[in-house]
Residue frames relative to the residue before (quaternion, step in Angstrom):
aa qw qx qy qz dx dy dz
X 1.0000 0.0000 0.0000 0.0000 0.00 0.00 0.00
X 0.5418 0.6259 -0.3139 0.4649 3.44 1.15 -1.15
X 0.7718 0.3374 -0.2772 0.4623 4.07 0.60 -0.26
X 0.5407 0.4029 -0.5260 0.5184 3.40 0.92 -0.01
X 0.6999 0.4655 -0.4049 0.3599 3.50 0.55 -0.88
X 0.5524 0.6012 -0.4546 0.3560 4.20 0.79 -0.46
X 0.8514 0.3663 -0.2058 0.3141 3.84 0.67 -0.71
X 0.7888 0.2590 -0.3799 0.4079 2.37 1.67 0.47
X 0.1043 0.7632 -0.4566 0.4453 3.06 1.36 1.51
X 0.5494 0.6414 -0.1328 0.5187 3.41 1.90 -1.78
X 0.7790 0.3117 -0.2639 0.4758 3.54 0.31 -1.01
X 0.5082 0.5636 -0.5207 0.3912 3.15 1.12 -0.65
X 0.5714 0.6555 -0.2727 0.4117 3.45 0.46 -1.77
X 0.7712 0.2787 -0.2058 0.5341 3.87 0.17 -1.39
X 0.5197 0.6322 -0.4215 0.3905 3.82 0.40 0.21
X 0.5887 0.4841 -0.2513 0.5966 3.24 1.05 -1.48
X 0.8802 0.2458 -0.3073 0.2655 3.51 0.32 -0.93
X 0.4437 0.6490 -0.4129 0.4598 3.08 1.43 0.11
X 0.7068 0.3103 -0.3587 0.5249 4.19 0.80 -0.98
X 0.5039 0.6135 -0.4827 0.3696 3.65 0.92 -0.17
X 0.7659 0.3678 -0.2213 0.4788 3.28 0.66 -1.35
X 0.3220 0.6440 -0.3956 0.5701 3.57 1.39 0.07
X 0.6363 0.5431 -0.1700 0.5209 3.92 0.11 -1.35
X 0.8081 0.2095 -0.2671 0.4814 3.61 0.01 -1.22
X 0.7783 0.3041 -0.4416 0.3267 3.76 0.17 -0.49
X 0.5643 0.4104 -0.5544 0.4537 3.77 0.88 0.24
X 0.4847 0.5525 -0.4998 0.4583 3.93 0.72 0.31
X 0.7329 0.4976 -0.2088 0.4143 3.19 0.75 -1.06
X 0.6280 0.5107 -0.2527 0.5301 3.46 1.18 -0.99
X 0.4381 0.7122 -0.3024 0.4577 3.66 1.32 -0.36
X 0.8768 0.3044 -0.0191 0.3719 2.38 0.06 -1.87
X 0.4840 0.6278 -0.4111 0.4502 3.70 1.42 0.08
X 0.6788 0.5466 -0.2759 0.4054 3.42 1.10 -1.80
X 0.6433 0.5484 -0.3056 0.4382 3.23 0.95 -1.03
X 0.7779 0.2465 -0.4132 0.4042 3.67 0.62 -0.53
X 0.5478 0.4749 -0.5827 0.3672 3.81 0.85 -0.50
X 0.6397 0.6075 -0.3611 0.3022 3.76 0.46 -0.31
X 0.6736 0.4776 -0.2626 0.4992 3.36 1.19 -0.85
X 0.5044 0.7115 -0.3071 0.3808 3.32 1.88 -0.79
X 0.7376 0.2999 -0.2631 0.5447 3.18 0.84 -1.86
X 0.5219 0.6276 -0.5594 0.1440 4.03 0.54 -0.12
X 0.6452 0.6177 -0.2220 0.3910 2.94 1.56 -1.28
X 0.6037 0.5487 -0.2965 0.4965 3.36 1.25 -1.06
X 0.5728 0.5533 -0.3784 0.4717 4.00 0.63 -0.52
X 0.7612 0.4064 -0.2472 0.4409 3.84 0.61 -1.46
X 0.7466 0.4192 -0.3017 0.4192 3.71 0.95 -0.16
């Protein structure tokens, strides 16, 4: 029983890291828009 139950302990495991790493690049993708935006705001007011 103890081996059916290991792989999918694994996927469990690679899920988390898969929606984690999911999490960080829409954070990241955020966090780009947000500066080219503040960029071009600044560029507009000067």
């Amino acid at each position: 029983m103890d081996d059916l139950r290991a792989p999918m302990k694994l996927l469990q495991q690679d899920r988390r890291i898969a929606l984690l790493a999911g999490v960080v690049f829409l954070l990241d993708q955020l966090t780009k828009l947000a500066v080219v935006r503040a960029l071009e705001f600044n560029g507009d007011r000067m």
